[in-house]
C-alpha positions in Angstrom: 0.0 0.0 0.0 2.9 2.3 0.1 1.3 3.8 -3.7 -1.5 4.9 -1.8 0.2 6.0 1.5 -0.8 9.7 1.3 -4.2 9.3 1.0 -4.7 6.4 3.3 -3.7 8.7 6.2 -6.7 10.5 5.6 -9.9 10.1 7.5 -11.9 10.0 4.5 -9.8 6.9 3.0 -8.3 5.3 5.6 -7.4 1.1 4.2 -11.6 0.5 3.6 -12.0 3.7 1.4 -8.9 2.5 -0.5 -10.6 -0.8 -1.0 -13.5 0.9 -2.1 -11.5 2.3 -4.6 -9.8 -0.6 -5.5 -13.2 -2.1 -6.6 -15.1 1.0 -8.3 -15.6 0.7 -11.9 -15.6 4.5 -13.8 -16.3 4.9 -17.3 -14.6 7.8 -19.0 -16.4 8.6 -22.4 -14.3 11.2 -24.3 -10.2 11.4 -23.6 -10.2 14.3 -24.2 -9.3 17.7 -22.6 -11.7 16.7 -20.0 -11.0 12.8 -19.9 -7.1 13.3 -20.2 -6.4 14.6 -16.3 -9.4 13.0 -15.1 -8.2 9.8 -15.9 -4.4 10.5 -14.6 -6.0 11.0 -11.2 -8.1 8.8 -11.0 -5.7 5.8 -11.5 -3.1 7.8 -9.7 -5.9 7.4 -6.9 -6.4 3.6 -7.6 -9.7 3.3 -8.7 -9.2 -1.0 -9.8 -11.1 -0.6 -13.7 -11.6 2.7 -16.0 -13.1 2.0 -19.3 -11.5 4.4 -21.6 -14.0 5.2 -24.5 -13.1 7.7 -27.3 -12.9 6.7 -31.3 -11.0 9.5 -32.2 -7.7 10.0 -33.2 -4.5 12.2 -31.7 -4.4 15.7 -33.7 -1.3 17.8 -33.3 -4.3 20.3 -32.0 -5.1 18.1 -29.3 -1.4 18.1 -27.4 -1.9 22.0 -25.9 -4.7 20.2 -23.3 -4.9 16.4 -23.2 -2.2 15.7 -21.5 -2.3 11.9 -21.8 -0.8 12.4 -25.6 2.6 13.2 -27.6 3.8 14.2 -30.9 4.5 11.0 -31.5 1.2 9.6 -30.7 -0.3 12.1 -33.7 -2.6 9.9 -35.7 -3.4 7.1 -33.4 -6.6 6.2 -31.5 -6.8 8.3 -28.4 -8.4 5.5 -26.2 -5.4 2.9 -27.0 -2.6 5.7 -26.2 -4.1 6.9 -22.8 -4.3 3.0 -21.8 -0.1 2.5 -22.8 0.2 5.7 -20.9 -2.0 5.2 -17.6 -0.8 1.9 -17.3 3.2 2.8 -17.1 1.6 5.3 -14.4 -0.6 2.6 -12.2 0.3 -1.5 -13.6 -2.5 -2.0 -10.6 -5.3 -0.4 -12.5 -7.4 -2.5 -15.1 -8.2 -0.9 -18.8 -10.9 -1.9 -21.0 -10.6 0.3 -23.9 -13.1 1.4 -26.3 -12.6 2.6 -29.7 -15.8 3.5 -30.7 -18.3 6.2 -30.2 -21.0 6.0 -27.4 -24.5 5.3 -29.3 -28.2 4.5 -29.0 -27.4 0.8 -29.5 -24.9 0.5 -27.4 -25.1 3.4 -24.1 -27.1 0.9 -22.2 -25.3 -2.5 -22.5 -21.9 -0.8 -21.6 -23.0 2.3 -19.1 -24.5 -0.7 -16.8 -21.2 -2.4 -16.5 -20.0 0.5 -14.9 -20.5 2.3 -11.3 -19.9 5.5 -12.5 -20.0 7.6 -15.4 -17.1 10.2 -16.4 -18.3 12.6 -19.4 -15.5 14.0 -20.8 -17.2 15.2 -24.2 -17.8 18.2 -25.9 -21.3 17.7 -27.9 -24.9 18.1 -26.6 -25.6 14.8 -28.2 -23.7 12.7 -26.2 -24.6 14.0 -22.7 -28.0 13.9 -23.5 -27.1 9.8 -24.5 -24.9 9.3 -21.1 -27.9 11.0 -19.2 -30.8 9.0 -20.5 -28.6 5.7 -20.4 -27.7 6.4 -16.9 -31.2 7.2 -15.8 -32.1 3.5 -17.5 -28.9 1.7 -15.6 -29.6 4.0 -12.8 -26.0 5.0 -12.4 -24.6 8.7 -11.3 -22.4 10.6 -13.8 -20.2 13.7 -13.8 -20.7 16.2 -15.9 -18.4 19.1 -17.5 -18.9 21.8 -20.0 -16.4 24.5 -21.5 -17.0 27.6 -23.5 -14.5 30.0 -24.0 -13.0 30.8 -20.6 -15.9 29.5 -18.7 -16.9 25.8 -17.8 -19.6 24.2 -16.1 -19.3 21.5 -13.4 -22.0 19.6 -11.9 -23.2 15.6 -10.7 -26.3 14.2 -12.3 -28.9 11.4 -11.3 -27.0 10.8 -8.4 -29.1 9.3 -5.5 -32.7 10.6 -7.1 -31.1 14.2 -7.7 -31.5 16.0 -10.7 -30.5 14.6 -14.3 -29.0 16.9 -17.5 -32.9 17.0 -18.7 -34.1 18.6 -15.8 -31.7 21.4 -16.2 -31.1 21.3 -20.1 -34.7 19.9 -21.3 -34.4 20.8 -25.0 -31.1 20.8 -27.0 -30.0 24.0 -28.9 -29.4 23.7 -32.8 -25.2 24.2 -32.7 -22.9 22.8 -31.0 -20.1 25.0 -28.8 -16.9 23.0 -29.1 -13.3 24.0 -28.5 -12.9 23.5 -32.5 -15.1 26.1 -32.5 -14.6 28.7 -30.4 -10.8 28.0 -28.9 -9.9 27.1 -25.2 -7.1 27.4 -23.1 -5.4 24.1 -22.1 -5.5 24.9 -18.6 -9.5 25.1 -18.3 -10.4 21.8 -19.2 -7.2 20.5 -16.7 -9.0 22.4 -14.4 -12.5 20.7 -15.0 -11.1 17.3 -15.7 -9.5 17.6 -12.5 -12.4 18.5 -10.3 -14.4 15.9 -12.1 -11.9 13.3 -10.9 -12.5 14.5 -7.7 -16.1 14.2 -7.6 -16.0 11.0 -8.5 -13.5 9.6 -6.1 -16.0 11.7 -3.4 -19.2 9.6 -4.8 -16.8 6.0 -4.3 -15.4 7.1 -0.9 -19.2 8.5 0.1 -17.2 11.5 1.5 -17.8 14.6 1.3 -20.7 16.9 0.0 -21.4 15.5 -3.5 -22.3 18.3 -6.1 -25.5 16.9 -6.8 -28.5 19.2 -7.3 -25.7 22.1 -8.0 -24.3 23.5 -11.1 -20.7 24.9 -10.7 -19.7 28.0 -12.7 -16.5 28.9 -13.4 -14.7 32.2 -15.1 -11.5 31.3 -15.6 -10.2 34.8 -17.0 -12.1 36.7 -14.0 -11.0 34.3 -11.5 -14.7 33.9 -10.2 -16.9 30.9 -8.8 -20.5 30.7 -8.3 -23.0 27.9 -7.4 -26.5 27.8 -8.9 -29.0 25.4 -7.1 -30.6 23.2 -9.4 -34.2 21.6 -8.9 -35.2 18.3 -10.3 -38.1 18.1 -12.7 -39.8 14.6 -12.5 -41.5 14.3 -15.5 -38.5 14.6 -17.2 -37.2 11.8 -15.8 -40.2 9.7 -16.3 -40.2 10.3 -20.2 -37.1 8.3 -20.5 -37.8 5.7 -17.8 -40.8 4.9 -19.8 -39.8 5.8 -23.2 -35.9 4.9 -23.5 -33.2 7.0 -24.3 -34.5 9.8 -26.6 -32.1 10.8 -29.5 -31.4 14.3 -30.3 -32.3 14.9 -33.8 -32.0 18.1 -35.4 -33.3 18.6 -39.2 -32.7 21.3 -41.5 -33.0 22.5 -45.1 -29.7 23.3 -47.3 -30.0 27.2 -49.0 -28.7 25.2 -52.6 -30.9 21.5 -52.5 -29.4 20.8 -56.3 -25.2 20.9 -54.6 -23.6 18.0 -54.0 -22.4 18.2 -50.2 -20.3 15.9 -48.2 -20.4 16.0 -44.7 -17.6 14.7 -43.0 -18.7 15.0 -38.9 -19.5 12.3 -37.2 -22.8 10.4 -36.7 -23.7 12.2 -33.6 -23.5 15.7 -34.7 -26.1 18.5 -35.3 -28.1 19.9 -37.2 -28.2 17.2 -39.9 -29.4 18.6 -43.4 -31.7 17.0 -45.5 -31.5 16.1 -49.2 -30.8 13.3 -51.6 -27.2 14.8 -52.2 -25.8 15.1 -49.2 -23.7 12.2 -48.3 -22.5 11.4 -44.9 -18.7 10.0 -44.6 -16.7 11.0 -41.2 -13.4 11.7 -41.4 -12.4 8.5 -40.1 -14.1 6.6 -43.3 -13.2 8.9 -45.7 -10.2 6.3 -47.4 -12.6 3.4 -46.9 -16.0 5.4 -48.2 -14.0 7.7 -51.3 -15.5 5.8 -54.2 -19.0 7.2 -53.4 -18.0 10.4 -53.5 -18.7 12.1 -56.9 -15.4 13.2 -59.3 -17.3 14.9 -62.1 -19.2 17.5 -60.3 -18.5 20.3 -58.1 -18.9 18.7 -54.3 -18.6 21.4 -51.2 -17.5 19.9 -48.2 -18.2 20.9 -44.3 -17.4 20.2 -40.8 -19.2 22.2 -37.8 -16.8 25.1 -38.3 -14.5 24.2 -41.6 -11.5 23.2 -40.0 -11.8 19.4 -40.1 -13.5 19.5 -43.9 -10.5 21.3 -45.2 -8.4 18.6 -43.9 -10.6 16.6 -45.7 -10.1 17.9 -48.9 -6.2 18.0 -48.6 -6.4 13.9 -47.7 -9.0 13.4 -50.7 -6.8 15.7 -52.9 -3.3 13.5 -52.2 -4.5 10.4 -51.5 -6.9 10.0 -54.5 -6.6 12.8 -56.8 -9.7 14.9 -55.8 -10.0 18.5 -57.8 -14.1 19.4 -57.7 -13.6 19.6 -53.6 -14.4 23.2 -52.5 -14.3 23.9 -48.5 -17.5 25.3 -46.8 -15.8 27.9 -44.6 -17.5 28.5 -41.4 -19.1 25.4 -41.4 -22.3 24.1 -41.5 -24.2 27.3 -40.3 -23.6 29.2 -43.4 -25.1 27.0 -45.5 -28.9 25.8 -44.2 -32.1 28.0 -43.6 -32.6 29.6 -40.3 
């Protein structure tokens, strides 16, 4: 036990809260900016089994924050690096990884293997998915936001408190990533961190959870501020009775006769209807290229036209793409409304 000395000696731990550690399961779902130094801690802590679920891959982008990751590591799945890394840190700790997004088929079957849930993404969709899966498996989860500066901190459907519905009931159209809008590295340390924390709190049953509570934090002003949060049953009671309840968002190109090509990924919103708008994510892009038309003008878009011009430059030199043009700004600047 000498690993753990340090926190042994404290009244909250003590040998049984180590154990208790020792036998928690915590799901991390995005490893990330968020999931990077939450997961550090938490197997610096001891916590015996982290599932590790992201099916991205390492971008030179991604090194400023998620501190798991290296140059070298630049184009390999996140998930699989952070396990090579965490376990040189704790050989104690077991891994399951998962290279694959979190989706309606499978949120249930894997979110009830857990004890607790770790959200460490950045889209609307996917906490509304954790929060309606959880509710099913009846299993807390810890959530964290970031915009900017600012970030959002908070515990849902922990011991009948309130869930992400009851606070967010309805999802807005666009999506606020750090692709997007930019972000400090420190920030999401700061939130990954405190999310570790919360969740070694809810294993230990120390401390004052922050269920019910929505954590607000201003970085650049250097200010804090609690907001109470009420639960709303009947939000609650939709999904218990009717399932997890997909976010869908429609919406209607300007130009219906362009060929478009949007390479996000399943999950995100708004998703623009029409017969030629096809639907390849960046990851399947040199299994999927065939489909994608050669004779005819094809604009290409992302949620804010960074990803779809790397697109076009992988099309271009891998497979001699020229009728590519990027939709700058992303998908906003091209649909009604």
């Amino acid at each position: 036990m000498n690993r753990y000395d340090r926190q042994i000696k404290l009244t909250e731990v003590g040998y049984k809260g180590q154990k208790k550690l020792h036998n928690a399961k915590v799901l991390i779902v995005g490893v990330g900016g968020l999931g990077c130094p939450a997961a550090m801690y938490l197997a610096g802590a001891g916590v015996g089994n982290i599932g590790l679920m992201d099916h991205d891959k390492v971008d030179l982008s991604n090194l400023h924050r998620q501190v798991l990751f290296q140059e070298s590591d630049v184009g390999r799945s996140k998930s699989v690096v952070a396990k090579e890394r965490l376990e040189k840190q704790n050989s104690e700790v077991k891994f399951q990884v998962y290279e694959e997004p979190l989706t309606i088929e499978n949120a249930e079957s894997i979110i009830q293997q857990y004890d607790i849930v770790l959200d460490g993404t950045d889209n609307f969709e996917t906490k509304y998915l954790i929060n309606d899966a959880c509710i099913l498996a009846d299993k807390p989860w810890v959530f964290a936001s970031i915009y900017k500066n600012e970030g959002q901190l908070s515990v849902f459907n922990y011991k009948n408190g309130p869930t992400y519905r009851c606070v967010f009931p309805k999802s807005t159209r666009q999506n606020i990533s750090c692709e997007t809008t930019g972000v400090l590295g420190v920030l999401p340390g700061i939130l990954g961190t405190a999310q570790a924390t919360e969740v070694l709190k809810i294993i230990l049953g120390a401390g004052e959870v922050l269920s019910g509570k929505l954590k607000l934090i201003n970085m650049m002003q250097a200010s804090e501020q609690t907001i109470k949060l009420n639960k709303r049953p009947e939000e609650v009671e939709k999904i218990r009775k009717g399932g997890i309840a997909p976010v869908y968002i429609d919406c209607d190109l300007k130009d219906k006769e362009q060929w478009y090509l949007d390479v996000r990924e399943a999950f995100e919103q708004p998703k623009p209807k029409g017969k030629k708008v096809l639907n390849i994510p960046m990851g399947d892009l040199i299994s999927r290229y065939q489909e994608i038309p050669n004779n005819q003008e094809v604009f290409v878009f992302c949620q804010s036209g960074k990803r779809s011009k790397n697109a076009i430059e992988i099309l271009k030199n891998e497979f001699g793409f020229h009728n590519l043009k990027n939709v700058e700004g992303g998908i906003e600047t091209i649909i009604d409304g």
